[in-house]
N, C-alpha and C positions, 0 to 999 in steps of 0.2 A: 491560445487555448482557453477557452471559457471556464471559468470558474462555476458552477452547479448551485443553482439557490438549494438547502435544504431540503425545503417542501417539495421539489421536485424529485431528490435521490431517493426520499422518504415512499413515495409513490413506486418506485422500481421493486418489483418483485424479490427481494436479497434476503438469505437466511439473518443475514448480518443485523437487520434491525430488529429483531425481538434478542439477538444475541448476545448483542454490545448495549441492551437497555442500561441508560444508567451511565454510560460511558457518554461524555460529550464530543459530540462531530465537532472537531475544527473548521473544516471544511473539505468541499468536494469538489473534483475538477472531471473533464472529460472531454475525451476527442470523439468525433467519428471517424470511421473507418469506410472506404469501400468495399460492396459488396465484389470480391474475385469467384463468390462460391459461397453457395447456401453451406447451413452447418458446422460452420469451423465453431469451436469451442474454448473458450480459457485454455484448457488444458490441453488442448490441441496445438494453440500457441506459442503457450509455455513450451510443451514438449519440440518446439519446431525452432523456439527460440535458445533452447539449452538451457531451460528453468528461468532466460532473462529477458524483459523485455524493452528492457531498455540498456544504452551506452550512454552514461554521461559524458556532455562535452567538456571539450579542457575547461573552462571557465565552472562547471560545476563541479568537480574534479578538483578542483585549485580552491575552492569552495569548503571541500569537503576536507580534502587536506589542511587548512587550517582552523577550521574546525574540529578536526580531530587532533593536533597541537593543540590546543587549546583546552581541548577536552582530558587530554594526559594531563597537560600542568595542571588543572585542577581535580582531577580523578572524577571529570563528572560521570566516564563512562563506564567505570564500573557499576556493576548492577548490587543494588542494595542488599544487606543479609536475607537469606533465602527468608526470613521469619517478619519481615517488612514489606512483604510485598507475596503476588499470587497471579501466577500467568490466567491469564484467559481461557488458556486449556482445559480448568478446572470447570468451564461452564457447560463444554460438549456433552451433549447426551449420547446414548448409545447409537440413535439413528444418526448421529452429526460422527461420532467415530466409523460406524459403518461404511456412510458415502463419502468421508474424506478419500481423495485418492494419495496422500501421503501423509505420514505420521505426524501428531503434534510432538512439538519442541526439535524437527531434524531444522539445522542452522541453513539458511535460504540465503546469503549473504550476511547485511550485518543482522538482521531479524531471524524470527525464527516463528515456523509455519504452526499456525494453529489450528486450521484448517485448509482443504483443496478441496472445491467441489467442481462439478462439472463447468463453469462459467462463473467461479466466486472464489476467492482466493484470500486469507486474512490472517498479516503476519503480525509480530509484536516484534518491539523494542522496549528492555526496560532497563533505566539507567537511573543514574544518583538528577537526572535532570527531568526527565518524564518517564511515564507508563503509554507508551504510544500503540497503535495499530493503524496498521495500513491497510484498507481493501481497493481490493481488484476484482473489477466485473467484467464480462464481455457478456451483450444483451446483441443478438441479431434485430434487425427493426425493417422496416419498410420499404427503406433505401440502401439499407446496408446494416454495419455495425456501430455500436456505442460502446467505447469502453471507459470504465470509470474508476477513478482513483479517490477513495475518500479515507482522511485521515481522521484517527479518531486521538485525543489525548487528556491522561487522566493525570489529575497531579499528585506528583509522591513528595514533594516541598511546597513550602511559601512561595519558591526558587522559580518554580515551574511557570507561572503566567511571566512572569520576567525574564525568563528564558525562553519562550514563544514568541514575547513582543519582540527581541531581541532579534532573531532569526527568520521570525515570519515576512519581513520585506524581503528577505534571498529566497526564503520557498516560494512566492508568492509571484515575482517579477523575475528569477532566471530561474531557479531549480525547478519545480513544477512545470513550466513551458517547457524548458528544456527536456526535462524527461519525455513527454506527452508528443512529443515531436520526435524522438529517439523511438517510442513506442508504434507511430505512423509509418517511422523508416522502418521498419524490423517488419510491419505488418507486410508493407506492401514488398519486401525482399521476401519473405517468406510465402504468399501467397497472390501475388503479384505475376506471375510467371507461368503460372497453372493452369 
């Protein structure tokens, strides 16, 4: 699954980049999809995938579990006092609360939704180790679809670039492939058949 140069995501028409100004893209990845039917939308997806669309495999699973042991023993995963930090939410305007199709801060698994737009989706995680956000596109194209996962991360510690160098060869060579490959199987089971 290709990893997205910048300059390329940057080009994609997304509410997300005047929105996260200021916020540093980590980086961006993306699959394409077959075209089974003009129209399908993010939200479309979502709703046909149960809010998910992805299943990690056991090996990311197994990943994640001890990451999250590791995360209790040192309480990275509590989230800072309410007065050290300020969700993303606080950036929406009234037009970005309008077209969302579901509320900022309802919990989306471990994150939690800032916004849902028709084809754009932008959740946050915030803990004692990062201020992270995750977006989600589905862009119809010429051949089919592109959907794209760019993560964005803002540092709440010193901790923070030492805790991305740390973890970034698992997001980078199993978790990310793996998800983005879970997101191909869910597309083509969901629309695949129609």
């Amino acid at each position: 699954m290709p990893q997205v140069s910048i300059q390329e995501f940057e080009r994609v028409p997304l509410r997300v980049h005047t929105f996260l100004a200021g916020v540093p893209l980590h980086d961006v990845w993306s699959v394409d999809l077959p075209r089974w039917r003009s129209g399908v939308t993010l939200d479309e997806f979502l709703r046909t995938g149960g809010n998910c669309l992805c299943a990690p495999s056991s090996l990311v699973r197994t990943l994640l579990e001890i990451r999250f042991f590791v995360g209790r023993f040192f309480r990275w995963d509590q989230e800072p006092a309410a007065t050290e930090w300020q969700t993303f939410a606080t950036r929406l305007t009234d037009t970005d609360h309008s077209r969302s199709l579901a509320a900022a801060g309802t919990q989306d698994g471990f994150f939690r939704i800032v916004y849902r737009f028709q084809n754009e989706q932008l959740v946050e995680l915030i803990n004692r180790t990062v201020h992270a956000a995750a977006l989600s596109a589905l862009l119809e194209t010429a051949t089919g679809y592109r959907f794209y996962l760019g993560i964005y991360v803002r540092n709440v510690t010193r901790f923070t670039p030492f805790y991305m160098a740390l973890v970034d060869p698992f997001r980078r060579l199993i978790v990310y492939p793996s998800l983005l490959r879970s997101v191909r199987a869910r597309w083509n089971q969901a629309f695949g058949s129609n």
